[in-house]
N, C-alpha and C positions, 0 to 999 in steps of 0.2 A: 599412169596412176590408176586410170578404173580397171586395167586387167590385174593390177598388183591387188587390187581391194576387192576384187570379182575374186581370185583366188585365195586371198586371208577369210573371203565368206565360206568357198565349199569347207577346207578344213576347218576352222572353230566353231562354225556353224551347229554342226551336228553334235558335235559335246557339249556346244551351249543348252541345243536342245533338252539333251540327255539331263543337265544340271537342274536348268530351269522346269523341268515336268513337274514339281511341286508347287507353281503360284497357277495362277485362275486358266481355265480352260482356254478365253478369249486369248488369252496372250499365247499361250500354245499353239494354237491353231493360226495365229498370225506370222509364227514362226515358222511353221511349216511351210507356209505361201511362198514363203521370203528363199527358202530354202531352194526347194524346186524349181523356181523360174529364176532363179539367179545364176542355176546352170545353164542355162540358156545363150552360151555365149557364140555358137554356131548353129550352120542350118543342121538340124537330122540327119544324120548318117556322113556329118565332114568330117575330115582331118583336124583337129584342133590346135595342131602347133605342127611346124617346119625346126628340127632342130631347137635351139633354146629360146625360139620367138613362139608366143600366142597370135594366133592370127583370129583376133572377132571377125563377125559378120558384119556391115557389108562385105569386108572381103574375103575370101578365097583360097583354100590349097588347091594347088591344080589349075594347069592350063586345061579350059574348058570344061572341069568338073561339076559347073553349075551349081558350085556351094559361095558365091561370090554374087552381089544383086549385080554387078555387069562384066565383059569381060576386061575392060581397063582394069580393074579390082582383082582380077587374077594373081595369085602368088605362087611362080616356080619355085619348087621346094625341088631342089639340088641336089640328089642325094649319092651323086659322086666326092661330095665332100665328106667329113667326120669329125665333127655331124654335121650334118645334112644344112647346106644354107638357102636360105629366102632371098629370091630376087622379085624385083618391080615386074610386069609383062611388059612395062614402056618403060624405053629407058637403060631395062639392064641392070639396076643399081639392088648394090645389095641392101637389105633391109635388115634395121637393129632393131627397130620396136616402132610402133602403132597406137597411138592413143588417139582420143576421139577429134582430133581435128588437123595433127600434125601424121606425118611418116617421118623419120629418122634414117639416113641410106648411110653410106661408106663414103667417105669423100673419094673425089678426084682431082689430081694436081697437074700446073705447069712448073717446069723447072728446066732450067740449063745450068751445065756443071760444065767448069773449063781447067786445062791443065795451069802449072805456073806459066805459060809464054803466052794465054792468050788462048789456045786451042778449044773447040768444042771439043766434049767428052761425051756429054750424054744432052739430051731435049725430048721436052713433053709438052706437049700441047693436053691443054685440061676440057672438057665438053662432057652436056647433061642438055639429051632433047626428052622431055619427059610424054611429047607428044599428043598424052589425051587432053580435052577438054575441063578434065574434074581433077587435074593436076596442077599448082602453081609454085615455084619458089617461097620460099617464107621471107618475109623483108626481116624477119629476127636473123638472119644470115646477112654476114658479110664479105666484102669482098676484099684479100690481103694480102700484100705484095711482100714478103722478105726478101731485102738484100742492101748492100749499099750500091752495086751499081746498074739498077734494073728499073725500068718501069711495065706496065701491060696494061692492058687493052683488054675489057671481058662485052660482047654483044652479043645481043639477043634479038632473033629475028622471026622468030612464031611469037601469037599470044601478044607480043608487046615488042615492037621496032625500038633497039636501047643500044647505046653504045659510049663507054666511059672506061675511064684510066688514072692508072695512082705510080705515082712515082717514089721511087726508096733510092736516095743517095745520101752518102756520108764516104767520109776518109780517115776517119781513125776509130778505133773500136770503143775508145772511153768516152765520143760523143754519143755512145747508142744508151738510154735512160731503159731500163727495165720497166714491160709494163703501158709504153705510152706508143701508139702509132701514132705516129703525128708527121711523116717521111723522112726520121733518121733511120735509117736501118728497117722500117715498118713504116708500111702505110695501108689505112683502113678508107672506104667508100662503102657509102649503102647503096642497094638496088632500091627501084619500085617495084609495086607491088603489082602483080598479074605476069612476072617471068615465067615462061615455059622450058625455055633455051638458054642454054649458056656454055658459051664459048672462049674461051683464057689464051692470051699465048704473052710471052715473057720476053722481051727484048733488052741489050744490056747497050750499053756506052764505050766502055774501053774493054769490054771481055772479062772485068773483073783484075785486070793485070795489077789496078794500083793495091787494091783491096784482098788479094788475091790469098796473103798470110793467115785472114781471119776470116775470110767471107770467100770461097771459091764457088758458091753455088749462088743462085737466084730463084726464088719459088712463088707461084701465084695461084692461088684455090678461091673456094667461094666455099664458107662453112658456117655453123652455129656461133655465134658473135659470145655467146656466155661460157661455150664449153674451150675458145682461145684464150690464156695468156702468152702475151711478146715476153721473153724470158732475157733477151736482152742478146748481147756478143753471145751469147753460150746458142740459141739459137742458129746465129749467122755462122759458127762454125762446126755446128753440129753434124756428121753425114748423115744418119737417120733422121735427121729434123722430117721428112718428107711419110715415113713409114710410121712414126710415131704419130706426125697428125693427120696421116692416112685412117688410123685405128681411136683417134682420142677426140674427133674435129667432126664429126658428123654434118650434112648434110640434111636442113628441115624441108619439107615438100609440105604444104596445103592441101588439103583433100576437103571435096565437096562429094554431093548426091545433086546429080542432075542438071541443068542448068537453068532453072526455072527458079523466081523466090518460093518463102511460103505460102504466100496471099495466093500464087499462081498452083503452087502445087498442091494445096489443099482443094482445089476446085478439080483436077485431077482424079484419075483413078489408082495414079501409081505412089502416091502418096506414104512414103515410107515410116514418119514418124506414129508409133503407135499408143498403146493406150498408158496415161500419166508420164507425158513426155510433152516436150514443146519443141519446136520451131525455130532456130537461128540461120538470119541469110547471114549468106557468105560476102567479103568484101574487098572478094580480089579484083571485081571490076567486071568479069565475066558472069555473074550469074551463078544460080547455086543454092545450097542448102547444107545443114546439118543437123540431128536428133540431140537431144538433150533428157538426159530423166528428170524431174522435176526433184524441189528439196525433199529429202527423206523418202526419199523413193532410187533402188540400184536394178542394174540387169541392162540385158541390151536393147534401145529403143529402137532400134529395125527389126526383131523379132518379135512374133505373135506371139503371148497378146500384149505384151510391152513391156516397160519396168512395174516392178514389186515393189511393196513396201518393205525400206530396211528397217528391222526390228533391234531396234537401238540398246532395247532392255535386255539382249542376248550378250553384250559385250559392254562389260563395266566400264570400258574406257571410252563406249560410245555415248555416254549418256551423263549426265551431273547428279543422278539420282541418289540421297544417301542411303534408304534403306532401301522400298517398292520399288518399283518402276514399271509402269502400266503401259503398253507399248499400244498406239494409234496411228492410221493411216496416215504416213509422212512424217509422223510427231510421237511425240511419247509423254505421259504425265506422272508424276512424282510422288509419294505420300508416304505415309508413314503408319506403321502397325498399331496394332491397339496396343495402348499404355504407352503410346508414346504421344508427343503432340511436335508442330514443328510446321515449317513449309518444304519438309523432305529435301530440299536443296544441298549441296555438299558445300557452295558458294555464298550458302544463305543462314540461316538459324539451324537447318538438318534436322534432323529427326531426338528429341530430348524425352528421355526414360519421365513418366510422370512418377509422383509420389504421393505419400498421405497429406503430404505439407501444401501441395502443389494448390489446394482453394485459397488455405491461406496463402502464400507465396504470390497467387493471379490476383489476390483482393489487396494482398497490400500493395503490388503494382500499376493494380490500376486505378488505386488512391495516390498511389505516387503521380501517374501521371496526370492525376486528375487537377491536382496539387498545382503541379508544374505548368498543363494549361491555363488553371485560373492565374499563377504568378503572373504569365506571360501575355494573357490576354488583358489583365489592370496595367503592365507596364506599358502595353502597349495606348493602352488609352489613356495615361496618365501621361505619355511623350503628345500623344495626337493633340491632347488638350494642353496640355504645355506648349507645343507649337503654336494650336493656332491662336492661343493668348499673345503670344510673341508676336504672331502676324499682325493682329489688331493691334498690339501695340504699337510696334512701327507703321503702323497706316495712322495711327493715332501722333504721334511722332511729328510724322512726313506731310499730315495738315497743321498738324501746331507749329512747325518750324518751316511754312509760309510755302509748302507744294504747291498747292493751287496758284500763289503769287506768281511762282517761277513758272507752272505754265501757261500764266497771263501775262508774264514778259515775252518768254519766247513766241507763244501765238504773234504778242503784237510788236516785236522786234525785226529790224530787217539786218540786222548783222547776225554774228557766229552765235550765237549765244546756241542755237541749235547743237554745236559741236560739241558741246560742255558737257561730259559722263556726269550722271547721276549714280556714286559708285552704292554698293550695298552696305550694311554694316558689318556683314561677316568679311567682304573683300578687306577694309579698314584694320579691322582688329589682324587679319593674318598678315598683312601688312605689316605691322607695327609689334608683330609677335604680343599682340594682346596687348599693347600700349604698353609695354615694359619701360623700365626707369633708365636702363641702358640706350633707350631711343631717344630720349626727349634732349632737343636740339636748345630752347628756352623756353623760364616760366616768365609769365607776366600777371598782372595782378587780378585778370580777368579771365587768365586759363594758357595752355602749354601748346606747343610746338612739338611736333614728334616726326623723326626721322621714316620714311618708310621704305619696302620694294614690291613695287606690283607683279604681280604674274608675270611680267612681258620684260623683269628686272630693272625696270626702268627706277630710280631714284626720284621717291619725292618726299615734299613737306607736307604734313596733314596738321590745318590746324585747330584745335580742337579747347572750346572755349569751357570755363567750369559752370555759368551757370546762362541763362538767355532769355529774357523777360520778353514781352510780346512788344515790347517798344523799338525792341533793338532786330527785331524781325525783317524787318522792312529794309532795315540797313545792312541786316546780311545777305540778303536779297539782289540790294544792290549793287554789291560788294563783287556779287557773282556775274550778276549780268554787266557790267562796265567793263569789267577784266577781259569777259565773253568777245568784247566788241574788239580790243584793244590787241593788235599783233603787230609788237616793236620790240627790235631786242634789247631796248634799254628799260623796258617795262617787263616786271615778274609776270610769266605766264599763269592764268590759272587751269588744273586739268578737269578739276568737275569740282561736285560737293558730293557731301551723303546728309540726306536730311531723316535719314530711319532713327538715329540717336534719340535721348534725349535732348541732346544740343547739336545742331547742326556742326558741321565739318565742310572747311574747303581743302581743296588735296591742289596744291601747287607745286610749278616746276620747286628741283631742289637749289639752294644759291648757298653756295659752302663757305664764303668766305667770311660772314658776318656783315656787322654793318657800321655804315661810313663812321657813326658815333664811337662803335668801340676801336678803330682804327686812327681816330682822331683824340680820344679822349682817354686809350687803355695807358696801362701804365708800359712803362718802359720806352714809349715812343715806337714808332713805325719806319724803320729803314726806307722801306719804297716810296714811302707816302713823298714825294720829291714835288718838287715848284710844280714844273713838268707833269706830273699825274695829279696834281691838286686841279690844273688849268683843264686837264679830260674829263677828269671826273667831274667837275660843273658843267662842262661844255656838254658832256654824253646828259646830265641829269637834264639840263636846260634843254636840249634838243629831244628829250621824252617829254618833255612838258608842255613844249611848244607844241608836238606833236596830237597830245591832248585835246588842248587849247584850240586848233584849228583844221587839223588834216584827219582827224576821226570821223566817223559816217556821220556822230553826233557831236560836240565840243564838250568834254569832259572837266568842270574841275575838280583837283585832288582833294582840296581841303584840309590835308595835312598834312602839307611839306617841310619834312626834317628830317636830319641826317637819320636819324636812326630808322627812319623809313627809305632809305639811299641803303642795297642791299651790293655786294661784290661776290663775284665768283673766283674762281680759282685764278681767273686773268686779271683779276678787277674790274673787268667789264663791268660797268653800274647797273642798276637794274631799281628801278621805282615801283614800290612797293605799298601795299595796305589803302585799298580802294574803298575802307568800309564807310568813309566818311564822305566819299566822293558823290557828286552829281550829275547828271546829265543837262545840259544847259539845249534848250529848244531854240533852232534854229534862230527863229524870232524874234528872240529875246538875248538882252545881254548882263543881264544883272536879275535875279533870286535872291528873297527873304526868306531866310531859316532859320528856325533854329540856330544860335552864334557853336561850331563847334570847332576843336582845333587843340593845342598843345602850347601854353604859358615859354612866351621866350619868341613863338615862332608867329602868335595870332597876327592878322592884321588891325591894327590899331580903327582904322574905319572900318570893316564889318564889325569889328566888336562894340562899336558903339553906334552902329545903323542898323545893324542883321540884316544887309546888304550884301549877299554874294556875286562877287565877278570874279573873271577870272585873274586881276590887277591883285587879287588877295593871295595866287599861289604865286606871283608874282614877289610880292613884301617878304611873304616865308622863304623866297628861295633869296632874295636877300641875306636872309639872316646864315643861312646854310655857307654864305658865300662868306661872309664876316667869320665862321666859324669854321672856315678853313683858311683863313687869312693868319687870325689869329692864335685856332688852336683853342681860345674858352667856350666855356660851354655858354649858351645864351643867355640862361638865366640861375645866377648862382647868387643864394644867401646870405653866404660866407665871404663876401666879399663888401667893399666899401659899399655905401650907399648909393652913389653915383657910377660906381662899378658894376652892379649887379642887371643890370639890363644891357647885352655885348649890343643891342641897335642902338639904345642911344647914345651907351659908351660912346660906340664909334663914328658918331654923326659929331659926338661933343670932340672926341679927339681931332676930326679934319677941323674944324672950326678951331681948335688951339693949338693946329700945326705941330701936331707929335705923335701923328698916324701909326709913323714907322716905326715907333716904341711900341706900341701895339701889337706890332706886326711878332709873329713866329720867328726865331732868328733865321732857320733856314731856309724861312719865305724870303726872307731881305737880302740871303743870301746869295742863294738862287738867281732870284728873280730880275729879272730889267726892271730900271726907273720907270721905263716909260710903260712896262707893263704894270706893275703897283700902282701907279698910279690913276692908268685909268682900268684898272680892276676897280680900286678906292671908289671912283667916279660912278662907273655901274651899280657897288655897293647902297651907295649914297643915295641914287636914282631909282634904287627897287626900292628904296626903306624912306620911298618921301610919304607925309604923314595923309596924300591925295592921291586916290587912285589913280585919275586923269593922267594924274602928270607922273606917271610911272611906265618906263618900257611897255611893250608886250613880251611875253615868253621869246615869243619867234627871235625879236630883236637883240632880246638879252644874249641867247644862244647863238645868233651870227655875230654878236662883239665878242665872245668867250672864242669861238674859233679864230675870229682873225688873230686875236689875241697869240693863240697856241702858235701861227706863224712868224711870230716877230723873235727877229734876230738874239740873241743872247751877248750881250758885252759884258764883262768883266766889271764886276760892282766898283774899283778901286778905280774906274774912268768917270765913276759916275756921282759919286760922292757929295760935288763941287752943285750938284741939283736937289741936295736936300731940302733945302728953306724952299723950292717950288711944293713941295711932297703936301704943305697942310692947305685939305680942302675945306672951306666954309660951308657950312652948314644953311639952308635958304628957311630953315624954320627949327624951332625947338621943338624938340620932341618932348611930349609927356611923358613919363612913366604909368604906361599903364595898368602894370601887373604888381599891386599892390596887396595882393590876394595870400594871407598868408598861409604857404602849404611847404611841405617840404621836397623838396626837388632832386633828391637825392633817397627817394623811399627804396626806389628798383632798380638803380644805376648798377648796382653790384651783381645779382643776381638774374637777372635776364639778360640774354644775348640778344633776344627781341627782333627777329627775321622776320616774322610774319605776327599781322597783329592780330587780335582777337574781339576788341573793345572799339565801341566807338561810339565816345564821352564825349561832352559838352565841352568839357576844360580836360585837357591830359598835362600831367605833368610833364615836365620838358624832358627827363629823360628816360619815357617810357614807352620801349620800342613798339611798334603797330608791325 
């Protein structure tokens, strides 16, 4: 490439000149320089080419001509041939072309050719001892074996002790893929780098007999790896294959100056890089060097007084200039004529004719863009302040809706509560695609449920209340941190909150199935809902309770145990649900004054007339939970007789007049064993006495529900004959104490009610939390 552009410079050079004589003196006179030392491609008085090769300096025409800086760099110009050919003086090899760090020779091959029976015909052994020190193999060559039935063997024993082999077998000619050496038909190996020698020879297996139709020959070379393609079978039975990539498969050699680096040859005398050139070692292993012209500078850097600057503004195609072009040492600079204006670039604006218009034209441009700054600079600080009002909002938010609280629990908590994300409210909204009406899972009369997917896809419930007084703070607080403490699978997990809203947000696992109330109470009845999963589903609800109650780090009570707070998933797995009423109960103590709060149908008849909490009060509510999957009514309905209307007492008065089982669901009676009815009946009766004391614990309730789930199933028409046993008496009357007139049926229709949001003094009975 730099002798093809050394040569494009003598001839265009000088009619650029000739052209250019009309712009600035300077630039002429740089032309000139560029000119004259860019002939400078041999020493004074050489041969400049051998037949159709240039030979630059360092190297040499002529064995010992002294036009070559040593005599390795010799080049025999041959002129018994026509024309005249260029050999190596080591080596032998003929030379195609020279550029500044490669030589390019003639290849040489191994090959053995056999007749059809087997016979040798012809054998070649292939070798290249290049011998000097400032010689080395190119590793951009490779080393390639054609044949199907050959392998060889190429070492190297100067310079670099090496010795490797590639093997080419196949048996039919439509396994050879065109293009791919990989040892069908073709196999490629690389050498290291620092080879001097190389030596080839070709061995075969069965002579070629089997292959013999499409492959009678075997060949092994070491050549330019870019200028081979494997052309496939046409190769393998090609006879010229050998003569063709004799002439088309060159051979790369490494050339250096010296064997010393820069750092060393610069302290030297013999230092051959000259003036605007630099320095590249060499890293064939041995030491070395080569010249280099620096950018925008050509010519040859082993001759005095070095590279030139190329004058870039002589050749239109060397420069991006659109009109000018002002030519400088290694560079060159652009502009443009008078009455014009521009950045001269052909890539850029270019050189633009002015006119009479052109003040106004610049004045009302640079109104326009003055324009367009001021827009863009008010929009910008009308976003920046817009922002950070937002910010202070939400920090104004995230203390209103009890920040600081939450990390005055977690400071002083020794469970998870740590684990609990505090999401953002941008993460919320993408979540819930902005809160869309196609997400919302249930309303309630205190605010909505909405479906979401986080980042990580995971499915959850966000629930999200419509308004939040500072009273109810503290309860949603709490709501978070109990949940925190709480990992059971029969309890809703919670995943974090977001308190940046206006109203705080908790982001719970999702529980798809609804809740036990509308499963119990929806219309058309519930196929699954069977004896059998009515007895799991208390047992799983009672064994999260219990778990509450006493195997928590702290002893939790719910405070508002009811079905509609009994959530199901896709298995029906139970899952206990809406903590915001919930407490934490100190080791120390077993009974707390509160606040009376809870759900009409479900309260405990003594806290509500002591504001006594224990935990004997989730005890009464999971009673009634129990009677309401017995019977299927809801706890407390209106619409019903007067003595009807409350299912606890209902069903304390029915065991005490012996017609429980009338009571009962037909497919509970149906279902179910005597002996299990009955003392389900018996537990019912025992959660819902009107004295804490004398009422189970969770734990106990939940180990009679399972053993329960154990007992045998007989055939109701065996059992019949034990009806008049079935009516239990009652050990005391129950009052009615839900005299309160409200309508209990406001939100039955309309909420799904999974997750709650409220948490009231008195809740209506069927409004889901």
């Amino acid at each position: 490439m730099l002798l093809r552009y050394i040569t494009f410079q003598l001839i265009w050079l000088p009619l650029a000149l000739i052209a250019f004589s009309t712009t600035t003196t300077t630039t002429t006179t740089t032309t000139t320089i560029s000119i004259v030392n860019t002939a400078a491609i041999t020493k004074p008085g050489c041969q400049q080419n051998c037949g159709n090769l240039t030979v630059p300096y360092p190297f040499g025409v002529g064995i010992g001509s002294g036009c070559s800086i040593d005599p390795w760099f010799d080049i025999n110009c041959n002129t018994s041939f026509s024309p005249p050919k260029p050999f190596l003086n080591v080596g032998n090899m003929e030379v195609i072309h020279i550029s500044d760090s490669e030589i390019r020779t003639k290849n040489v091959m191994a090959s053995n050719c056999f007749d059809r029976t087997g016979s040798l015909i012809s054998s070649n052994r292939a070798s290249i001892d290049l011998g000097s020190p400032y010689f080395t193999l190119s590793q951009k060559n490779k080393f390639t074996i054609i044949g199907c039935d050959d392998f060889a063997l190429i070492a190297a024993f100067t310079g670099l002790n090496f010795t490797t082999g590639c093997f080419s077998l196949c048996s039919r000619s439509v396994d050879i893929l065109e293009g791919y050496c990989t040892g069908i038909g073709c196999c490629q190996t690389s050498i290291p780098k620092g080879l001097r020698t190389f030596l080839a020879a070709i061995s075969t297996r069965r002579n070629h007999t089997d292959v013999w139709s499409f492959n009678p020959c075997g060949y092994a070379f070491l050549g330019e790896q870019d200028k081979f393609k494997f052309r496939g079978a046409s190769d393998l039975s090609d006879p010229n294959f050998m003569n063709k990539t004799v002439d088309s498969v060159p051979v790369l050699i490494d050339w250096v100056i010296g064997n010393k680096s820069c750092v060393e040859a610069q302290k030297s005398n013999d230092f051959t890089c000259h003036k605007n050139s630099y320095c590249v070692d060499s890293d064939n292993g041995f030491g070395g060097y080569r010249c280099s012209c620096n950018k925008g500078y050509g010519g040859n850097p082993y001759l005095s007084p070095g590279c030139n600057d190329i004058d870039e503004c002589a050749n239109p195609d060397s420069n991006t200039c659109d009109k000018i072009c002002i030519n400088t040492p290694g560079s060159y600079n652009c502009s443009c004529p008078h009455g014009y204006f521009g950045d001269g670039q052909k890539s850029g604006r270019g050189c633009i004719a002015k006119n009479p218009e052109f003040p106004v034209i610049k004045f009302s441009l640079g109104m326009g863009f003055g324009f367009l700054s001021l827009l863009v600079a008010m929009t910008w600080l009308y976003i920046s302040i817009k922002r950070r009002k937002l910010i202070k909002l939400r920090e104004k938010f995230f203390h209103q809706n009890g920040g600081l609280l939450l990390k005055q629990q977690v400071a002083s908590s020794e469970g998870g509560v740590e684990s609990t994300k505090v999401f953002t409210a941008e993460e919320l909204e993408k979540a819930t695609n902005n809160y869309a009406e196609d997400r919302i899972l249930g309303r309630g009369g205190y605010g909505t449920v909405y479906k979401g997917v986080l980042p990580d896809k995971r499915v959850v419930a966000i629930k999200k209340s419509r308004v939040m007084d500072e009273s109810q703070i503290e309860l949603f607080i709490n709501e978070v941190v109990v949940l925190a403490q709480v990992n059971h699978r029969n309890v809703v997990k919670i995943l974090g909150c977001c308190l940046e809203s206006e109203v705080p947000l908790l982001v719970y696992e999702y529980v798809s199935n609804g809740t036990l109330y509308h499963h119990i109470h929806g219309r058309g009845g519930t196929t699954w809902l069977s004896w059998e999963n009515r007895l799991r589903i208390a047992a799983e609800a009672a064994g999260a309770l219990a778990y509450l109650h006493s195997a928590a780090s702290m002893p939790i009570i719910h405070r508002d145990v009811k079905s509609s707070n009994i959530l199901l998933d896709d298995h029906h797995i139970t899952k206990i649900s809406d903590f915001g009423a919930s407490r934490l109960v100190p080791l120390d103590q077993t009974q707390l004054t509160t606040l009376v709060q809870g759900t009409l149908g479900y309260l405990d008849p003594e806290y509500f007339h002591t504001s006594q909490l224990t935990d004997k009060s989730d005890v009464y509510s999971f009673g009634v939970v129990l009677a309401e999957l017995l019977t299927g009514k809801i706890p407390l309905c209106m619409e019903r007789p007067q003595e009807e209307r409350n299912l606890a007492t209902y069903f304390i008065m029915s065991m005490k007049e012996n017609r429980l089982f009338q009571l009962f669901e037909p497919r509970v009676v149906r279902e179910g064993t005597l002996d299990q009815l009955q003392k389900v009946a018996e537990l019912v009766k025992s959660c819902l006495n009107m004295k804490g004391e004398h009422r189970p614990t969770m734990k106990e309730v939940a180990m009679e529900l399972e053993s329960l789930r154990k007992f045998t199933r007989h055939p109701w028409v065996n059992q019949h004959g034990h009806e008049e046993s079935a009516g239990l008496m009652s050990e005391s009357e129950q009052s009615d104490l839900y005299t309160i007139q409200i309508n209990p049926y406001a939100s039955v229709g309309d909420i799904s009610g999974q997750y709650s949001l409220d948490s009231r003094m008195i809740h209506p009975i069927s409004s889901p939390r």
